[in-house]
N, C-alpha and C positions, 0 to 999 in steps of 0.2 A: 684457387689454382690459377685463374686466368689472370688474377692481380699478380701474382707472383711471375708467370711469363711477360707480363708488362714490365716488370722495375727490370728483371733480366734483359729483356729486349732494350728497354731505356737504357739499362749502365753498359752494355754493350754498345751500343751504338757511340754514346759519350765516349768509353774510349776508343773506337777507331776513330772518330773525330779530333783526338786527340794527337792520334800517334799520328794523323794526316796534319795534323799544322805543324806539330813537331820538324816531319819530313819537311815541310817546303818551308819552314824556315833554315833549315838544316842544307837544305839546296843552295837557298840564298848565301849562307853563311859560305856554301862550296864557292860559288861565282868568286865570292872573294878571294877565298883563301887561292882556286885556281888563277885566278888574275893578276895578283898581287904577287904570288912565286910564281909560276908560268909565262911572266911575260904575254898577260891576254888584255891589254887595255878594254878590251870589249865586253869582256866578260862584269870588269869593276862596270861599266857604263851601267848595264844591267841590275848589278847591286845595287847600287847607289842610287840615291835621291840627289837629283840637281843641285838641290840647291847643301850639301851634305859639305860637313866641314870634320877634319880631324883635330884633335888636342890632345895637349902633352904638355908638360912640365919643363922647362929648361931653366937655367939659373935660377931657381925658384921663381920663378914668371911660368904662367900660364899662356902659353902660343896657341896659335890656329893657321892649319895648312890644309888649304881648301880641298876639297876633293876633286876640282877638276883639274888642279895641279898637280894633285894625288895620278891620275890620273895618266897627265900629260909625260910626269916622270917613268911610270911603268912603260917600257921600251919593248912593242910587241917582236915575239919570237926572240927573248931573253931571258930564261927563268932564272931567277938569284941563287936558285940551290936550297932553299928554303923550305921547311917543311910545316905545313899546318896542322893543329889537330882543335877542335872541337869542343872544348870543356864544358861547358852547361850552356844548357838554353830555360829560360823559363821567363812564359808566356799568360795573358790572360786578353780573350777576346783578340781583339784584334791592334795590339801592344806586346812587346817581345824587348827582353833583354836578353844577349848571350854573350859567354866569357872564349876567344880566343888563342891559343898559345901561337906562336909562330916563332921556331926555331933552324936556326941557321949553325950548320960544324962549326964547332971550335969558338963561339962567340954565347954572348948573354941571350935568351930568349925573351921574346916581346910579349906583353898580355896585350891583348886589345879588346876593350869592352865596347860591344854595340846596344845602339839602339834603336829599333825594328817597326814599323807601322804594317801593317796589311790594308792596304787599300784597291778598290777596284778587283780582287780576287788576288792579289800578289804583294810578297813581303816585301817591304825593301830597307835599308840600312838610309835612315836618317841621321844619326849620328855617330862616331867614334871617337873615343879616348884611348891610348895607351902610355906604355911603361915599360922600362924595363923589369927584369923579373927579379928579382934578390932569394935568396935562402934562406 
């Protein structure tokens, strides 16, 4: 019986630790997505890793548009009308990828794939890719 309260107690435990790094990558994931449509340049600073760069496809060339450029361009107190949502996250230790949609009226929506460190107690977005979305 007391062994059986142990693995209960253990797999309990394992997932609220779970659903807790879930949530603060999920925050992180928010910083952006509020940033990025909201017009919060501050909120990206927060997400972002310094030294963080984005990538994408154009002419079939592979580009990169820095994230403090990223950045510089987000124009506080401007939201684009854009709406974020959330698509997967999935994580191990302290390593995180997640898929986000960002869609805007009347136009194609964006995927933008991250990728996430935990360091020092806090997730932060090391790198991103996007695209647009096709059917």
């Amino acid at each position: 019986m007391k062994k059986l309260i142990l693995i209960t107690c253990v797999l309990l435990t394992q997932c609220l630790l779970s659903q807790t790094e879930e949530q603060s990558i999920r925050q992180t994931l928010k910083k952006y997505i509020d940033g990025s449509t909201g017009g919060q340049p501050k909120l990206l600073e927060e997400a972002f890793h310094p030294d963080l760069n984005l990538y994408y496809v154009k002419n079939n060339k592979v580009n990169t548009w820095s994230g403090k450029a990223y950045i510089t361009d987000t124009k506080e107190g401007q939201p684009t009308g854009e709406k974020g949502t959330i698509l997967s996250v999935d994580y191990t230790n302290d390593a995180a990828v997640a898929k986000v949609e960002i869609a805007s009226p009347g136009k194609t929506p964006y995927i933008d794939y991250f990728m996430l460190l935990k360091a020092e107690g806090k997730w932060t977005i090391i790198h991103k890719m996007f695209t647009k979305k096709t059917n």
